[in-house]
N, C-alpha and C positions, 0 to 999 in steps of 0.2 A: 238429530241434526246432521246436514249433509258436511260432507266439503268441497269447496270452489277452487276454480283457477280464475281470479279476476286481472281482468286487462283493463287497460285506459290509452286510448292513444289519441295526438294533437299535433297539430301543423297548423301553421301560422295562416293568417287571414290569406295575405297575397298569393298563397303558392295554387296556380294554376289545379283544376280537379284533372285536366288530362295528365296533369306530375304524374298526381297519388294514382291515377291508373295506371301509368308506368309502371310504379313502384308498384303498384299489387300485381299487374301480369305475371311479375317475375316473381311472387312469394307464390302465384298460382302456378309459377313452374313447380317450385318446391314442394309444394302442396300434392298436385300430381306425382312426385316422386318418391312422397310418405304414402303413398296407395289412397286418398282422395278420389273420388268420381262419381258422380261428374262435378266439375267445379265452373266456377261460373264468376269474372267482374263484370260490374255494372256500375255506369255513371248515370244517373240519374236524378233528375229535375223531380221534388213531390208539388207538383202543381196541381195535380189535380185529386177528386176523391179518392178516386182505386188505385192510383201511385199513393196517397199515403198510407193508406191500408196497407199496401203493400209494403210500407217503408214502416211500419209496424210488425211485422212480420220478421222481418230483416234487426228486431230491437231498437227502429229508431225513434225513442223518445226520450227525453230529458225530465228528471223529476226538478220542479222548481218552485220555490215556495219565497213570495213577502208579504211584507202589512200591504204593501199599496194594492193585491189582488181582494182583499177584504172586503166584501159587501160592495164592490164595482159593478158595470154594467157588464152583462156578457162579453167577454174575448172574442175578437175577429174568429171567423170560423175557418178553420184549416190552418191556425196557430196552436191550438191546444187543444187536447182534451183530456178528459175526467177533471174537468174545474172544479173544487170544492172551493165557493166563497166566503163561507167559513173561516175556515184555517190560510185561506189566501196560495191555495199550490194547486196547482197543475199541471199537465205533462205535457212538453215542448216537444211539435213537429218538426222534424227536418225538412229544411227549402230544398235542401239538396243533400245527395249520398254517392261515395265512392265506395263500394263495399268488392268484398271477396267469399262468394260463399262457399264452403266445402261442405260434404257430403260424404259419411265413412261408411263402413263396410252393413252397418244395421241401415241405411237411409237417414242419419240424424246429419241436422245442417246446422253448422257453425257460423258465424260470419265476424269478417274481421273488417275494419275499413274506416271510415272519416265520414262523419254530418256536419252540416253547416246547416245552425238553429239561427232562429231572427233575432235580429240585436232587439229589437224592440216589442213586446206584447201591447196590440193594438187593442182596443176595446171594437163594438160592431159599427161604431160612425168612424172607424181609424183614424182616431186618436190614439196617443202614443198612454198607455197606463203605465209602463213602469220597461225599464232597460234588464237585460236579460245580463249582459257581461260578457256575451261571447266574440261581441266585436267582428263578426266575419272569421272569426280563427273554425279551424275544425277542428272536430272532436267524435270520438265515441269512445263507449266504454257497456263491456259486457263482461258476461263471466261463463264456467261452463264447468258442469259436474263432472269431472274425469281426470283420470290420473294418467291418461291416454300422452305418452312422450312428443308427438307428432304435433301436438299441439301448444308446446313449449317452443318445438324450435321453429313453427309459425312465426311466433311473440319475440322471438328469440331476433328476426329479420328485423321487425320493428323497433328492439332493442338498439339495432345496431346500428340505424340507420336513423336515430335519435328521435323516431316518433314516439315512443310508448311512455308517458309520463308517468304512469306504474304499473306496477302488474304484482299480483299476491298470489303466492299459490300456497294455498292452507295442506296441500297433499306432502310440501316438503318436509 
């Protein structure tokens, strides 16, 4: 068993996604300054199939699970996937992502940044099957194998600037 540095970070429904790209250009200063390259934000819409693949790629999915996904009709498509109707869980797409992605000196990419997932899980006539929780608020939350410093004081911006609702680092 390995060990993680896990993060979580969150901003309120209303706060503009051109903010939170504000606020990541300048942790992509910092970022560039721990020796990152190339770095890269991105604001982006997952509207279509190859933005959410790609917003997979980037970690963006939410694990979500109730009784009301139980033996339902198929979920709107480009809301979820790996539906198990079974157990009623599936993994929520982001509508939208403000991400930050770094790149260290091996080519491994990290990303730091904010999803907004749909308040609602649609079935395929869009109908409303069951409320998600997220209310428009943003969120994301990943984690990353390394005891690598540079990657603390990333977390460390987000700390400060009262996005990061938690963050675990099992290295300490």
């Amino acid at each position: 068993m390995g060990l993680s540095y896990h993060y979580e970070f969150t901003a309120p429904a209303g706060t503009p996604g051109a903010k939170l790209e504000e606020f990541l250009r300048s942790v992509e200063q910092l970022a560039k300054t721990l020796g990152f390259a190339p770095t890269i934000v991105l604001n982006a819409a997952f509207d279509i199939k190859e933005r959410r693949d790609f917003a997979r790629r980037l970690g963006g999915s939410y694990t979500f699970q109730d009784e009301s996904l139980k033996g339902v009709a198929l979920p709107l498509e480009g809301q979820v996937r790996d539906y198990d109707p079974i157990v009623g869980r599936c993994r929520l797409i982001p509508e939208h992502g403000v991400v930050l992605v770094v790149t260290d000196e091996r080519g491994c990419e990290t990303s730091f940044g904010f999803f907004k997932f749909p308040n609602d899980i649609l079935d395929t006539h869009g109908r409303g099957i069951v409320r998600t929780g997220f209310d428009g608020a943003w969120t994301y939350r990943d984690f990353i194998d390394s005891p690598d410093f540079r990657y603390r004081k990333i977390v460390k911006r987000f700390e400060a600037t009262g996005y990061a609702k938690s963050v675990k680092d099992e290295f300490a």
